[in-house]
Residue, then its C-alpha position, 0 to 999 in steps of 0.5 A: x587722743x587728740x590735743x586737749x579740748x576743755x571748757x575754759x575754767x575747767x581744770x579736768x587733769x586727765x579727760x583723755x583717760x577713764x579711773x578704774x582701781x584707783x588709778x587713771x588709765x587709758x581706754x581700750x581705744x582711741x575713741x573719743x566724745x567731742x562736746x558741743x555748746x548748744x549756745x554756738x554748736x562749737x565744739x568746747x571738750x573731748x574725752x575718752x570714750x570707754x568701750x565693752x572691754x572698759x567696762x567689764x574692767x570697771x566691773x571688775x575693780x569695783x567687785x574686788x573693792x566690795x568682796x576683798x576691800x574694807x568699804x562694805x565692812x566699814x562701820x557707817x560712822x567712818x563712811x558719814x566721815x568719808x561723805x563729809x570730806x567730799x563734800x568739802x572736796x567738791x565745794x571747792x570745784x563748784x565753779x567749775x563745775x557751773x562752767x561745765x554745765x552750761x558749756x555743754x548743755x547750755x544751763x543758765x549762768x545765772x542758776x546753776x551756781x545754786x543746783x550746783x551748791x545745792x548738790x553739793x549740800x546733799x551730800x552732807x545731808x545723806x552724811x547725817x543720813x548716814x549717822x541716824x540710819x539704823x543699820x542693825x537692830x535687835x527686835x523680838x522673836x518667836x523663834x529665837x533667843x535673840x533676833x537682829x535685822x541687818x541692813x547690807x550693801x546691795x552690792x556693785x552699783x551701776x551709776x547711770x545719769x543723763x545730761x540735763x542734771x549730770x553733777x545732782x543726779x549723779x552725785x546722789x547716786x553715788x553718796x547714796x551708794x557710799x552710804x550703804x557701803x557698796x562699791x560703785x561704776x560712774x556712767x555720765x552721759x556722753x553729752x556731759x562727762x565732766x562733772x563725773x570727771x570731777x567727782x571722781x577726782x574728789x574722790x581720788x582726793x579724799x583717798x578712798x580705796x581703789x575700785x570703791x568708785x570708778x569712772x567710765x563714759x560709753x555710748x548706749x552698747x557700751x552702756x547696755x554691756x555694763x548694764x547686761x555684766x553679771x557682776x553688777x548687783x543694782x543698776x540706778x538709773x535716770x533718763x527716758x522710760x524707753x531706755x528704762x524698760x530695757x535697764x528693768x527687763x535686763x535686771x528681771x532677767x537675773x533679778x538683779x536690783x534697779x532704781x529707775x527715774x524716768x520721764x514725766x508729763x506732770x500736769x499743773x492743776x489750776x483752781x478758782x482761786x487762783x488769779x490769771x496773772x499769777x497763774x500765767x507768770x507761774x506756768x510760763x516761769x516754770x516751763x523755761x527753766x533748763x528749756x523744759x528739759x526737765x523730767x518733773x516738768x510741769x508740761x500739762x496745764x489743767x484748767x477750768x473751760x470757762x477760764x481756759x481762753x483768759x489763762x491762753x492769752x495771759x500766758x501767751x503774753x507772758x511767754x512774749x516778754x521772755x527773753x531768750x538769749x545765750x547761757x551766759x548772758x546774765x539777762x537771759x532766762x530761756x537757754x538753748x535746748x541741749x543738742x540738735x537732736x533736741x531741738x529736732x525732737x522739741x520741732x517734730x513735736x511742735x509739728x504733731x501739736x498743730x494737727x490737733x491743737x491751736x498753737x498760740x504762740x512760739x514754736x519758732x527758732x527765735x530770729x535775732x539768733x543766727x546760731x545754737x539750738x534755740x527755740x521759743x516758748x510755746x504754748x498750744x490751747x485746746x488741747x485734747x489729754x489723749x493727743x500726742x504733745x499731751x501725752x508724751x514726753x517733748x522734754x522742751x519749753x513747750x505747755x500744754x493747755x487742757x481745759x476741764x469741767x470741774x475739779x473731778x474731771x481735773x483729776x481724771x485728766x491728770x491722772x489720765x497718763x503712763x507717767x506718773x512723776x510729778x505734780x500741782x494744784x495752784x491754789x491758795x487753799x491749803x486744804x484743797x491743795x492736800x486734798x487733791x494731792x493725795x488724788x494724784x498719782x504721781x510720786x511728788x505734787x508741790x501747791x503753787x509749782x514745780x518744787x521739789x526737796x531732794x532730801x526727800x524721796x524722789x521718783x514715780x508712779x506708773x511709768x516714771x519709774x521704781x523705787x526712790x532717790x533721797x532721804x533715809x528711802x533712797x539709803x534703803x534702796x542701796x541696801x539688802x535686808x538680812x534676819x539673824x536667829x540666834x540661841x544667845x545674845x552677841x556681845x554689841x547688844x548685852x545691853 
């Protein structure tokens, strides 16, 4: 490997190296990911590139931990303890980890210390989850004495997390794994590996049994082998539904289990009642965060016809005073799109979007910078719910406006769409808020914006995704459930 590359503030002992059994160790190769910030298209890091071989290695250590190690059969108590002293393991990284996020995706300075924290926090949280969670209980039978219902590991877990939120989601994944007592594969994304780098030195730090976590970081081959390896029970994965269905259809094959949290087009309905200026400065506020690089975003904006050239205007006004600048300014509040390939993508849908729709304002690379992966918020009005840019994914700053008849046709439209992950009504009544909630068919709605609590389940309806990550129904996704008859009473439960 070539001379250390890192982002500076960024303390990675060993990038040119994955961690399987325990232990560092040198890839198969010489291969390697180069990093690039999206704010100067320079290169900021490198790290070892992990191939096949790499991880049937991953696999193996992680199947020896869970049959011959003493993670599964430790008793939940003693993991919560293990999840705390990570937390505080990582609690003690989180600047770093803020500087490597926003040197490699371009997340703003000024938020990532508060996502980081926040990820941070859920681990301790999925501890006290931990704690209270019943893994065993004795119920009533017809068919026997006694009968207790078991709750077990599911298993090797496969980590796939993509790069707009690598160190939240990867971390859930694998404490949500811990948890259960399963052991675990970490694969970041080639764009954003350091944060798993981190994770996997805390958990070095904290000393838990070799092969219970390991680390590699592949590209899409390597990672469909990981995916396709028989020794994998679960696969958990967050990206796009296109590489979602491949992960479904390889796990039906062997009924292996999955999570998937996929995309979303997740459409902001706006009420009566609520005022064209709040409305303007909520949809524009919501649809810069992380430059829409956000799977929940609220991309689709529901709104009555007769307001509909009112709410294009104020928002088009809106979007005019944001100010995009570098991740690191401490004024900016639109950052670079992660990649080229992003702002290339985010471009061509742009593009689409004028054939059918009124661009009103942005879609442009701003002109005061002559470098980065940049682009202007957008907004398109007019825009019919069956047409591309309402339908599909761009994964950018880029809103949608859709106008509607009345509340029931706002529904229809929301509704009317393959994903199904997030939602709003903005509004200021609580009843009506509720009401149409219940309406929409996604797996999360928040009144008044783009809320979410990851303590709670998270995930999708539709084409958003299978099954949920957070809270006591993420633990229950790690976890096979096992019924014992028996012709008496064991000792644990005489009482």
């Amino acid at each position: 490997m070539a001379e250390k590359l890192l982002p500076e503030g960024v303390t990675v002992r060993n990038p040119d190296k994955i961690f399987i059994d325990g232990k560092w160790t040198a890839p198969s190769t010489d291969k390697t990911f180069t990093l690039i910030d999206p704010n100067t298209e320079q290169p900021v890091g490198r790290v070892a590139e992990a191939v096949e071989a790499d991880m049937d290695r991953a696999v193996e250590a992680a199947c020896k931990a869970f049959d011959e190690g003493p993670w599964p059969a430790t008793p939940p108590a003693q993991r919560a303890k293990v999840l705390y002293r990570l937390a505080d393991a990582l609690k003690k990284r989180e600047d770093e980890l803020v500087k490597a996020w926003t040197a490699q995706v371009g997340m703003l300075s000024v938020a990532a210390p508060f996502i980081i924290s926040g990820g941070t926090a859920s681990v301790r949280h999925m501890a006290s989850v931990t704690e209270r969670y019943e893994f065993e209980k004795h119920v009533q039978s017809s068919e026997a004495d006694t009968a207790i219902i078991v709750r077990e590991p599911a298993g090797v877990v496969a980590a796939i997390a993509p790069w707009n939120a690598p160190y939240t989601i990867m971390l859930n994944k694998v404490v949500t794994a811990l948890a259960a007592g399963c052991t675990v594969i970490m694969k970041p994304s080639p764009e954003t590996p350091l944060e798993a780098y981190i994770i996997a030195e805390a958990i070095e730090e904290i000393g838990l049994p070799p092969g219970v976590v390991n680390l590699v970081c592949g590209d899409r081959a390597a990672s469909d082998h990981l995916v396709c390896n028989h020794g994998v029970d679960k696969v958990s994965f967050t990206g796009s539904t296109v590489a979602g269905k491949r992960i479904a259809s390889v796990c039906g094959e062997r009924i292996a289990r999955c999570t998937l949290e996929l995309g979303g087009k997740s459409a902001a309905i706006v009420r009566d009642d609520f005022a064209t200026e709040e409305a303007a400065r909520l949809l524009t506020s919501t649809i810069t965060v992380f430059s829409g690089q956000v799977c929940a975003m609220l991309s689709r904006a529901i709104v009555p016809r007769k307001r509909h050239n009112e709410l294009a205007d104020a928002i088009a006004a809106e979007m005019k005073k944001v100010k995009i600048g570098y991740s690191d300014a401490p004024d900016t509040q639109l950052g670079p799109l992660a990649m080229e390939r992003q702002r290339r993508r985010v471009e061509g849908y742009i593009e689409k979007g004028k054939e059918t729709a009124d661009l009103v304002t942005g879609g442009q690379r701003p002109s005061h910078l002559n470098r980065g992966y940049f682009i202007e918020p957008t907004l398109f009005a007019n825009v019919d719910n069956a047409s591309v840019i309402a339908q599909e994914e761009i994964f950018g700053p880029v809103l949608s406006l859709i106008p509607c008849e009345d509340e029931e046709d706002a529904v229809r439209i929301a509704n009317e769409s393959i994903y199904g992950l997030n939602g709003s009504v903005l509004t200021h009544d609580h009843e009506a808020a509720y009401k149409i909630a219940r309406r929409i068919r996604s797996g999360g709605v928040a009144q008044n914006g783009m809320r979410a609590d990851f303590s709670l389940p998270f995930g999708g309806f539709k084409q958003s995704g299978i099954g949920r990550e957070g809270g006591a129904e993420g633990l229950a996704a790690y976890l096979e459930t096992k019924t014992i008859l028996l012709n008496g009473r064991p000792a644990r439960f005489a009482n």
